[in-house]
VONU-160253 format. One record per residue (C-alpha): x, y, z; residue in one letter; residue number from 1. Coordinates in steps of 0.2 Angstrom, whole numbers, plus 5000, padded with zeros to 4 digits. Example, Ala and Ser with C-alpha at 12.3 -4.5 7.8 and 13.67 -1.06 7.14 Angstrom:
BEGIN
+------+------+------+---+-----+
|    u |    v |    w | r |   k |
+------+------+------+---+-----+
| 5062 | 4978 | 5039 | A |   1 |
| 5068 | 4995 | 5036 | S |   2 |
+------+------+------+---+-----+
END
This chain:
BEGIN
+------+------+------+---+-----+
|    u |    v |    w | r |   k |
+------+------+------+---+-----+
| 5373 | 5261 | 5353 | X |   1 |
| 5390 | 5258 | 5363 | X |   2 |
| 5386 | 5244 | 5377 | X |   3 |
| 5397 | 5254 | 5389 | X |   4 |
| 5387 | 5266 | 5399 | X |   5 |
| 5396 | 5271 | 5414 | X |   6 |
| 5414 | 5276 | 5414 | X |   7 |
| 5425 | 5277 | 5430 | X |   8 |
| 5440 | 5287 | 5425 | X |   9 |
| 5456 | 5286 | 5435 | X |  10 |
| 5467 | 5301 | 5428 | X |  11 |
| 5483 | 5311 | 5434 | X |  12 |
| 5478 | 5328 | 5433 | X |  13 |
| 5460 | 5336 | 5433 | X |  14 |
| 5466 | 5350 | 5425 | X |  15 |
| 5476 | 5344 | 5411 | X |  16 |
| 5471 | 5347 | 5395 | X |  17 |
| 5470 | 5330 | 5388 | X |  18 |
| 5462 | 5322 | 5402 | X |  19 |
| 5446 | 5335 | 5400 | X |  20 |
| 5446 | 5331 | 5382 | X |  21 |
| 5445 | 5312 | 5384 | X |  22 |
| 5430 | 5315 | 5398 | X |  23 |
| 5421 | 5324 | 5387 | X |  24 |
| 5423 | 5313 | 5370 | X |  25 |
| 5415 | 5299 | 5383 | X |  26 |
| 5403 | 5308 | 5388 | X |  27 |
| 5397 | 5314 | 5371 | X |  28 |
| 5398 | 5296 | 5366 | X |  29 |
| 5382 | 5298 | 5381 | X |  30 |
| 5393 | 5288 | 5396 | X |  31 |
| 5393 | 5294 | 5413 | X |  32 |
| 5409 | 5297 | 5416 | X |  33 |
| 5413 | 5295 | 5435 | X |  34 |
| 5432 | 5304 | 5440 | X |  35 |
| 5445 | 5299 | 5451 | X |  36 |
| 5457 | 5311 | 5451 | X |  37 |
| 5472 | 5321 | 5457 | X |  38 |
| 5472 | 5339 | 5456 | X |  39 |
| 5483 | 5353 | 5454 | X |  40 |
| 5483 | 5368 | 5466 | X |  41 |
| 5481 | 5384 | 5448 | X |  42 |
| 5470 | 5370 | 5439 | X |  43 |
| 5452 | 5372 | 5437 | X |  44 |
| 5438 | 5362 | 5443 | X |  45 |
| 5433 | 5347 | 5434 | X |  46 |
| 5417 | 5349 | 5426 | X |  47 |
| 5409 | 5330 | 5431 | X |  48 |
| 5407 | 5321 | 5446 | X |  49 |
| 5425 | 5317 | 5452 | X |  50 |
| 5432 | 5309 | 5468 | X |  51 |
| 5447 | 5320 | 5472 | X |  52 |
| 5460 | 5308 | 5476 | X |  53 |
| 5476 | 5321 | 5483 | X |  54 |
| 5486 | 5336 | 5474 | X |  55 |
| 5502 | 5332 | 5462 | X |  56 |
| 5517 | 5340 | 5455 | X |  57 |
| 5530 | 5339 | 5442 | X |  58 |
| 5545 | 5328 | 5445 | X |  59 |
| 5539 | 5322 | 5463 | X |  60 |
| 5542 | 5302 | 5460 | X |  61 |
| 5541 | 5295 | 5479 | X |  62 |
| 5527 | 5307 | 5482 | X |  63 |
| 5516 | 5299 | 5467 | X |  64 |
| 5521 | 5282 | 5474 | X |  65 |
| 5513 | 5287 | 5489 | X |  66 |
| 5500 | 5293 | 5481 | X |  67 |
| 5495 | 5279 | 5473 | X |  68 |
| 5490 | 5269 | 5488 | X |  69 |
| 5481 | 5286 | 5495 | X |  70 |
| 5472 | 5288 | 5480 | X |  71 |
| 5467 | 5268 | 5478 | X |  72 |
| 5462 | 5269 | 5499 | X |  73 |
| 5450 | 5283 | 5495 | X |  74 |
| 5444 | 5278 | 5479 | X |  75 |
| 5438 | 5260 | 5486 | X |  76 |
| 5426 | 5271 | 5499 | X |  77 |
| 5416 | 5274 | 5482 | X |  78 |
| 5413 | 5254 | 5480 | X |  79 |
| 5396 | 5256 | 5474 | X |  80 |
| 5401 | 5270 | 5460 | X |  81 |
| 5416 | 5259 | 5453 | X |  82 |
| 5405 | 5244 | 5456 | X |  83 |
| 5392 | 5251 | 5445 | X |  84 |
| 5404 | 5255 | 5433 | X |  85 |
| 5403 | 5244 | 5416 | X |  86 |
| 5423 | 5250 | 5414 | X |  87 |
| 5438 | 5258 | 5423 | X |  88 |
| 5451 | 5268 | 5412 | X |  89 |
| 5467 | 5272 | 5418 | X |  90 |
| 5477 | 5286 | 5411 | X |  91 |
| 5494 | 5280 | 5413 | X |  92 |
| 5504 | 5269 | 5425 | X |  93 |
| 5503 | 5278 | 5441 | X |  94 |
| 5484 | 5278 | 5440 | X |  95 |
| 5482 | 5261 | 5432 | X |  96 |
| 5490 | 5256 | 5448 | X |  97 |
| 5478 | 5266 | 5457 | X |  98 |
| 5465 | 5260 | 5449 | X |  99 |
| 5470 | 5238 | 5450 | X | 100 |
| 5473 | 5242 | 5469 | X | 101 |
| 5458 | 5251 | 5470 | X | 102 |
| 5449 | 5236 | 5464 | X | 103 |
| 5457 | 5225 | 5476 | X | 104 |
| 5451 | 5234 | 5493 | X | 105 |
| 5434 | 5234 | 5486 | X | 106 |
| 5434 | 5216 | 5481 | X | 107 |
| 5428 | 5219 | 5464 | X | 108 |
| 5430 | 5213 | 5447 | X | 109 |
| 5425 | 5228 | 5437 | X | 110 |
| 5438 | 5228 | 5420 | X | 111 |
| 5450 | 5240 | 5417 | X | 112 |
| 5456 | 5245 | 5402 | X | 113 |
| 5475 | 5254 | 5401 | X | 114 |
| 5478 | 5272 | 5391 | X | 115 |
| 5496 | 5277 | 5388 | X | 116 |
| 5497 | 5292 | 5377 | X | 117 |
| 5517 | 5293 | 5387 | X | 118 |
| 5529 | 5283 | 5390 | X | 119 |
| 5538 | 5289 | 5406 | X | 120 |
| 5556 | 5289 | 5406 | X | 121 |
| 5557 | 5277 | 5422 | X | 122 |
| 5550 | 5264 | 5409 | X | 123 |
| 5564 | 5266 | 5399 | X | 124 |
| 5577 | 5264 | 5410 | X | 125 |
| 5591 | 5251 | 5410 | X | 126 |
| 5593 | 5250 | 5427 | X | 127 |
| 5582 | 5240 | 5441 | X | 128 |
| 5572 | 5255 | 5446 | X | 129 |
| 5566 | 5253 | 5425 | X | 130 |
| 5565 | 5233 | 5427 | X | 131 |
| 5554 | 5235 | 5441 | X | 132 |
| 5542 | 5248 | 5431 | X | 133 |
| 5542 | 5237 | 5419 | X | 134 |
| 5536 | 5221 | 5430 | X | 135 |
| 5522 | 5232 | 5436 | X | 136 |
| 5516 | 5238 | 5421 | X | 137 |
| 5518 | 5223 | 5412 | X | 138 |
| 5507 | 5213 | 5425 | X | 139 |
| 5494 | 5227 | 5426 | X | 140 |
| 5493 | 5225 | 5406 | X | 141 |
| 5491 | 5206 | 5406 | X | 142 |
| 5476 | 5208 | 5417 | X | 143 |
| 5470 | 5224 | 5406 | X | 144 |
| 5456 | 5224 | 5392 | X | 145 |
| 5470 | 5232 | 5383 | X | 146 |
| 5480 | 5248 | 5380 | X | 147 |
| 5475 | 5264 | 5371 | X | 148 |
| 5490 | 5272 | 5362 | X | 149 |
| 5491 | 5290 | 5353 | X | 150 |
| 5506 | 5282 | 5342 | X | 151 |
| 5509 | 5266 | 5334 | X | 152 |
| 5526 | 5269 | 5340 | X | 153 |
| 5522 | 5266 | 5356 | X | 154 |
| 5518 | 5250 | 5352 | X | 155 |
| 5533 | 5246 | 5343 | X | 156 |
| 5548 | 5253 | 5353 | X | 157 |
| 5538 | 5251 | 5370 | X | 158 |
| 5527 | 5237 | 5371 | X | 159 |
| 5529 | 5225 | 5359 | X | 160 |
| 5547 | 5226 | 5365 | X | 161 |
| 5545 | 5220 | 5381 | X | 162 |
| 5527 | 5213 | 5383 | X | 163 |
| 5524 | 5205 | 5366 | X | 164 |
| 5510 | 5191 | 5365 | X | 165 |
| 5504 | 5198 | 5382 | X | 166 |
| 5493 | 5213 | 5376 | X | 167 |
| 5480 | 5220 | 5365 | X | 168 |
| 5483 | 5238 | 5358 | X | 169 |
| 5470 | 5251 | 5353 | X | 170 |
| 5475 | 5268 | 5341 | X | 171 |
| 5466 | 5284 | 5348 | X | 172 |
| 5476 | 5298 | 5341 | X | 173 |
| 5477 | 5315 | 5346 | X | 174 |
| 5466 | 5322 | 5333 | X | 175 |
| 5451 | 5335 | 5336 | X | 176 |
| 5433 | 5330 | 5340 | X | 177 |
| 5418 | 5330 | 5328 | X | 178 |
| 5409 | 5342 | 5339 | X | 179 |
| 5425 | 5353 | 5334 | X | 180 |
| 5423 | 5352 | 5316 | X | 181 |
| 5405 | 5353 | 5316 | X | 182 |
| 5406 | 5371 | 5323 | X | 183 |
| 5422 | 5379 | 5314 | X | 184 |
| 5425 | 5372 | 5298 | X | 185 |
| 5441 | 5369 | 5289 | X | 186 |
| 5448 | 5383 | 5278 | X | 187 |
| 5444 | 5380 | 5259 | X | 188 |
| 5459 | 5390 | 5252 | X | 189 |
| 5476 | 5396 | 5259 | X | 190 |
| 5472 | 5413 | 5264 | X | 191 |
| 5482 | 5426 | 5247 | X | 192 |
| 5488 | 5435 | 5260 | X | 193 |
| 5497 | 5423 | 5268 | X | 194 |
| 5515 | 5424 | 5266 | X | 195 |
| 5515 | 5443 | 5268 | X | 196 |
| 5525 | 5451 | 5281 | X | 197 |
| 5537 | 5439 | 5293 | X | 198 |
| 5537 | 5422 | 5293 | X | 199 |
| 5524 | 5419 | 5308 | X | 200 |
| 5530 | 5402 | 5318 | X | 201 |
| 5521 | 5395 | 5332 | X | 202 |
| 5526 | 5386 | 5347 | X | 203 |
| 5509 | 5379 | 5353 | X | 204 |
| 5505 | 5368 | 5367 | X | 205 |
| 5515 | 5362 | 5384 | X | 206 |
| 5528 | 5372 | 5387 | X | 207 |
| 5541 | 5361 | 5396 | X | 208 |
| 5555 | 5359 | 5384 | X | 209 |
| 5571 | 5369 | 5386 | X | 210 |
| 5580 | 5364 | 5369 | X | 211 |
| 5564 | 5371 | 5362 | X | 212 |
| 5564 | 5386 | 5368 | X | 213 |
| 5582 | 5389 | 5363 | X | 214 |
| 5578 | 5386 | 5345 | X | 215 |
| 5566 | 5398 | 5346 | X | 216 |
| 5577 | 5410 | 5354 | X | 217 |
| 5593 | 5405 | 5341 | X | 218 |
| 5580 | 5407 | 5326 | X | 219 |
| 5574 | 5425 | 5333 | X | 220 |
| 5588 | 5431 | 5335 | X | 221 |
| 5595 | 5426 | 5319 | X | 222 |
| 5582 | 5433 | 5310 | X | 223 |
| 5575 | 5449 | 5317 | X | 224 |
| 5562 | 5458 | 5309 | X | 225 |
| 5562 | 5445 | 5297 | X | 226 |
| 5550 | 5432 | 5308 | X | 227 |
| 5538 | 5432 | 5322 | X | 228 |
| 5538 | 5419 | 5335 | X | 229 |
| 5521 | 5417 | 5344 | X | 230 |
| 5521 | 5405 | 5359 | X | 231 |
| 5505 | 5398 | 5366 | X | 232 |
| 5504 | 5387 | 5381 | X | 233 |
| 5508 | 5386 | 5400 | X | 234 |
| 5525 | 5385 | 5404 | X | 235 |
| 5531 | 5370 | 5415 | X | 236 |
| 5546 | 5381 | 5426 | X | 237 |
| 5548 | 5365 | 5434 | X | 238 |
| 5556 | 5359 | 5415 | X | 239 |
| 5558 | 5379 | 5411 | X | 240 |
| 5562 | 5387 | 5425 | X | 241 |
| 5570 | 5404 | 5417 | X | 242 |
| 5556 | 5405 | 5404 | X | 243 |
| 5548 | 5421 | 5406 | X | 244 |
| 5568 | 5429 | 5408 | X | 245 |
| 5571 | 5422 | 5396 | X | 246 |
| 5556 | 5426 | 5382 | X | 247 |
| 5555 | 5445 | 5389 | X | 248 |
| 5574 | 5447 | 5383 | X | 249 |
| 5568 | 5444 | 5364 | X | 250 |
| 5556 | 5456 | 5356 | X | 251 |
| 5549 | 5446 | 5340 | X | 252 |
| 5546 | 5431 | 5350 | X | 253 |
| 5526 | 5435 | 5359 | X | 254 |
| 5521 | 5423 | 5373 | X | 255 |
| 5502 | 5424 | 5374 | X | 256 |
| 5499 | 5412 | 5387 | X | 257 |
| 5486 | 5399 | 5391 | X | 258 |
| 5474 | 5397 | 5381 | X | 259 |
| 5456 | 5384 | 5382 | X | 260 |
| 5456 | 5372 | 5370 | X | 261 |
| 5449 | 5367 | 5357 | X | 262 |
| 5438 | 5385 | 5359 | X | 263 |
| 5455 | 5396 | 5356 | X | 264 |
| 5462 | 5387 | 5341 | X | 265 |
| 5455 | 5394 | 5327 | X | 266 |
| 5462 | 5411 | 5332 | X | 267 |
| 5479 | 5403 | 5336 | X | 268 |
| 5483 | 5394 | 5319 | X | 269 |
| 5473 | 5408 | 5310 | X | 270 |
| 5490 | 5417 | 5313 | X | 271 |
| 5502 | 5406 | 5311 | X | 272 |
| 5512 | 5399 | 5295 | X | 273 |
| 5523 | 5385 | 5302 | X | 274 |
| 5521 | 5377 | 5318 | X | 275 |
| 5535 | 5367 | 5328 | X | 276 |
| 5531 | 5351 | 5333 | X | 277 |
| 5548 | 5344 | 5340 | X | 278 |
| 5548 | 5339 | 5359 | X | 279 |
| 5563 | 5335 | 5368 | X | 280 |
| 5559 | 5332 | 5384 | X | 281 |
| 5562 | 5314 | 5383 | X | 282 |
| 5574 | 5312 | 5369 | X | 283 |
| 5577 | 5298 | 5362 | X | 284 |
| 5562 | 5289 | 5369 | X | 285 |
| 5543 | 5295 | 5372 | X | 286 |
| 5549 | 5313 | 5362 | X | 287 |
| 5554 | 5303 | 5347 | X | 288 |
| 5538 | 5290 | 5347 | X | 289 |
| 5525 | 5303 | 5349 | X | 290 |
| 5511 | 5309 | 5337 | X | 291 |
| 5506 | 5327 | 5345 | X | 292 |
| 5490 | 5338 | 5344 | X | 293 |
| 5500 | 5352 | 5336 | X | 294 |
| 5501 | 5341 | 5319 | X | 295 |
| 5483 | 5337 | 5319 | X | 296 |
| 5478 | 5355 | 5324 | X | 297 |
| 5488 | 5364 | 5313 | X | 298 |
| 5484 | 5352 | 5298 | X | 299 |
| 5465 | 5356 | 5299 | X | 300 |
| 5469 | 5373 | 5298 | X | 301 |
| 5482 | 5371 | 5284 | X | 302 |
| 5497 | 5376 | 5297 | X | 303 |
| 5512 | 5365 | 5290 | X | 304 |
| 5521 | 5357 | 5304 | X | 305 |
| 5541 | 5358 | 5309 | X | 306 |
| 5549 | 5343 | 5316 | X | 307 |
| 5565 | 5331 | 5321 | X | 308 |
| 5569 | 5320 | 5305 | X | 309 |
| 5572 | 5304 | 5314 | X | 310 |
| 5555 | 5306 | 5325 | X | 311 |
| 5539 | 5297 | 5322 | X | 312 |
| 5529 | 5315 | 5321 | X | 313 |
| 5544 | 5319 | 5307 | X | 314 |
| 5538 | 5301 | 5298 | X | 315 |
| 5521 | 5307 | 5299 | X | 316 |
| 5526 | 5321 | 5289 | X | 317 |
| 5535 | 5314 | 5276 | X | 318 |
| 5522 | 5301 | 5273 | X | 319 |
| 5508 | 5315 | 5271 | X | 320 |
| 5521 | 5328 | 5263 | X | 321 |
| 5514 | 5344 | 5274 | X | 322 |
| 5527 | 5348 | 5280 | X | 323 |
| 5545 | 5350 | 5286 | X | 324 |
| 5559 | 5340 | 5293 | X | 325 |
| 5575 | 5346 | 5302 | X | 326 |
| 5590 | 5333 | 5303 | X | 327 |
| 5605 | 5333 | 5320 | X | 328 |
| 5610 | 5344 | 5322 | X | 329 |
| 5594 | 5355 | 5324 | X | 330 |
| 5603 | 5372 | 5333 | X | 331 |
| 5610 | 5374 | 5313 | X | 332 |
| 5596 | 5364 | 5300 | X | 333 |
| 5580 | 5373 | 5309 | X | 334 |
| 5592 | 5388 | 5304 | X | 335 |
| 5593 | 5385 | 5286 | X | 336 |
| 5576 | 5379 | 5282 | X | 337 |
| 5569 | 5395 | 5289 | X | 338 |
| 5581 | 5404 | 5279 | X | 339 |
| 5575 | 5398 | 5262 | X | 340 |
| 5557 | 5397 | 5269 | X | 341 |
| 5560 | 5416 | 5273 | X | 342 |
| 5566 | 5418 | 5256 | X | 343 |
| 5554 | 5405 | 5247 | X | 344 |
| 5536 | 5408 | 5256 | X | 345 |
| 5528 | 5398 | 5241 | X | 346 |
| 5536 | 5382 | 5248 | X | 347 |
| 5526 | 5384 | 5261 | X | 348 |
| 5511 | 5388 | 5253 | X | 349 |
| 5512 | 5371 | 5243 | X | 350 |
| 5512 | 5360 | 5260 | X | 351 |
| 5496 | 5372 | 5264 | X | 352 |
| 5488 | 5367 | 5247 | X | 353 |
| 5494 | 5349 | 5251 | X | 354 |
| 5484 | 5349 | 5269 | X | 355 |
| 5469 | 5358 | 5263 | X | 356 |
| 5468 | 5341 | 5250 | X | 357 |
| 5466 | 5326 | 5264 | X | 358 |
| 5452 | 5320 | 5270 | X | 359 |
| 5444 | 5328 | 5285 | X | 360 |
| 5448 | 5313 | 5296 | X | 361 |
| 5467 | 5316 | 5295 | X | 362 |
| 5464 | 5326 | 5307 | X | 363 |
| 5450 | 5323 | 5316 | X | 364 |
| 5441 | 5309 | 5325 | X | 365 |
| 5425 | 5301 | 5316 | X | 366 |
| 5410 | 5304 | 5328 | X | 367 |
| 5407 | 5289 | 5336 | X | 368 |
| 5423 | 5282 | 5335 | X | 369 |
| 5426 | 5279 | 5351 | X | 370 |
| 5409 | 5271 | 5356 | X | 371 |
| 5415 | 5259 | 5342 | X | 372 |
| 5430 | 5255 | 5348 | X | 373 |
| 5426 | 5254 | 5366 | X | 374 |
| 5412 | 5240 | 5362 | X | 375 |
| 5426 | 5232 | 5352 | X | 376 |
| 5436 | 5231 | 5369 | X | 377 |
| 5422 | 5225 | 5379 | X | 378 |
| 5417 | 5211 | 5364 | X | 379 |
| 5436 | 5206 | 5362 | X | 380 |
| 5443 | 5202 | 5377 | X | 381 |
| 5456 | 5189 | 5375 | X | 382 |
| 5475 | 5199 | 5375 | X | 383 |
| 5483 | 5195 | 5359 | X | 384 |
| 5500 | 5204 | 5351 | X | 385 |
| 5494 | 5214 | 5336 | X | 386 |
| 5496 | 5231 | 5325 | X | 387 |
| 5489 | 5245 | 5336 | X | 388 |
| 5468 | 5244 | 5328 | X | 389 |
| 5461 | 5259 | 5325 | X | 390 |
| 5441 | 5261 | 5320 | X | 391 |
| 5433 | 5272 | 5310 | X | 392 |
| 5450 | 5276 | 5297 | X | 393 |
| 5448 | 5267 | 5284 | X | 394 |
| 5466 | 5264 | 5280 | X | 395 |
| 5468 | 5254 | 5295 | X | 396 |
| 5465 | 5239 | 5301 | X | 397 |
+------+------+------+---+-----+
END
């Protein structure tokens, strides 16, 4: 039994996906999980106790400086609940921010522990606004537990780069939960109808990447009747403003919409073949070094993935072999890989095979892996510069 019992979780977003997904993995681990969050005004209400700590938005930088201290004036009103907490988790710098300030107008010692499953592009920055990012973040994280990463490339592009010998790093990747598997099973053969009709290709997830959905508008055009784009998600228009213009001028390409994860997957991938999981919305930095639900999601239901050659999602690929890679420039390789996969459907149906041959926990998380590594963080406090560790994989250290 984890020693860990109760949780306060400082997250950006109420709403987001992710977000809800880590509450409730703590909470089945049997923690009381304690919010302090911001909220968006179309998002639902969270569904555990939760200190509301302002309302966010895409791209609003100074307004998320502000509301740092707001949220760290409001969250130290709840001294006893943080003071009762065994931990703090802070999703990201804005709210580890939140969180460290928090703790200083309480006057409490209460640890944190660091979770960056992004790396924002003002931490990547050459200029002074990035050194000054980097100071913050890099003296939260010396007085962190540690950080949780969703890629080991994090680790090595981001923070061993500029905090090495300063940090203790954790792997939590993005893969479904136990609970998830329990209830829908994976397929035990590629379907002998797959492979009939047009090729079915999935864009699945967040929606907030322009280049994206011009490849998908480039390979629906090019290929007519031929393939079937089906789009699953919530567009960000802040990153997309023209989306819906823009998907409505193309008939084989089919936006479904939101959808509520995991409930909605089976009947997502159950009608796909391939799935994209390029990202460009920070090229060349987080987009390159991220590992992304749709590779972990897709792979449990035998869904091979599309993505970027020179990404760590594209490494991941190649090191399992299920599915493809695209080289620069993408606007013409994506183009000619769907054209022999068009022509060849049997190549897909070997990565399918291929998927349908790992082990369960490729793709999803062990159950009580993360009671297991969060008594590890607790037991282990002492920063040190190492491999991201990841429990429970037993190809890891």
């Amino acid at each position: 039994m984890a020693k860990t019992m109760r949780i306060s979780y400082f997250g950006h977003d109420s709403s987001d996906a992710a977000i809800r997904k880590r509450v409730h993995t703590f909470q089945k681990c049997g923690y009381t999980v304690h919010g302090f969050m911001n909220k968006r005004l179309d998002g639902p209400a969270p569904e555990w106790e939760n200190v509301e700590l302002g309302e966010t938005e895409n791209g609003a930088y100074f307004n998320r400086i502000w509301s740092v201290f707001r949220g760290a004036s409001r969250a130290a009103k709840h001294k006893q609940i943080l003071a009762s907490s065994d931990l703090i988790v802070a999703r990201n710098l804005d709210m580890l921010a939140t969180a460290f300030l928090s703790k200083k107008l309480a006057g409490l010692k209460t640890p944190v522990l660091y979770e960056s499953l992004d790396i924002h592009r003002l931490l990547c920055r050459d200029d002074v606004l990035g050194w000054i990012a980097r100071k913050f973040e890099g003296a939260f994280l010396k007085r962190s537990l540690g950080v949780i990463v969703s890629s080991p490339a994090f680790v090595k592009q981001h923070f061993e780069r500029h905090y090495a010998g300063t940090f203790r790093s954790y792997l939590v990747e993005n893969r479904l939960s136990a609970a998830f598997a329990y209830a829908v099973p994976r397929p035990s053969e590629v379907d002998p109808q797959s492979g009939a009709g047009p090729l079915r290709l999935g864009w699945v997830g967040i929606l907030r990447c322009q280049r994206t959905l011009d490849l998908m508008v480039r390979a629906a055009k090019e290929f007519g009747d031929a393939i079937e784009i089906n789009v699953h998600g919530k567009p960000d228009l802040w990153s997309v403003p023209r989306f819906h213009e823009t998907i409505d001028e193309v008939e084989n390409i089919v936006f479904h919409g939101a959808y509520k994860a995991p409930d909605d997957l089976p009947e997502i991938y159950n009608q796909l073949d391939l799935v994209w999981s390029g990202d460009f919305m920070e090229a060349g930095l987080n987009s390159k070094w991220l590992l992304p639900n749709r590779i972990y999601e897709g792979g449990y239901f035998a869904v091979p993935a599309i993505a970027p050659a020179d990404t760590q999602t594209g490494a991941w690929i190649r090191e399992t072999e299920t599915g493809f890679t695209v080289p620069e420039p993408i606007e013409s390789s994506l183009i000619d890989l769907l054209r022999g996969l068009i022509d060849r459907p049997e190549d897909i149906r070997s990565r399918r095979e291929t998927l349908l041959t790992l082990p369960e926990t490729v793709f999803v998380e062990p159950e009580g892996f993360m009671a297991d590594l969060l008594d590890q963080i607790i037991e282990r406090r002492a920063p040190a510069a190492t491999q991201p560790i990841a429990l429970g994989q037993p190809d890891q250290a």
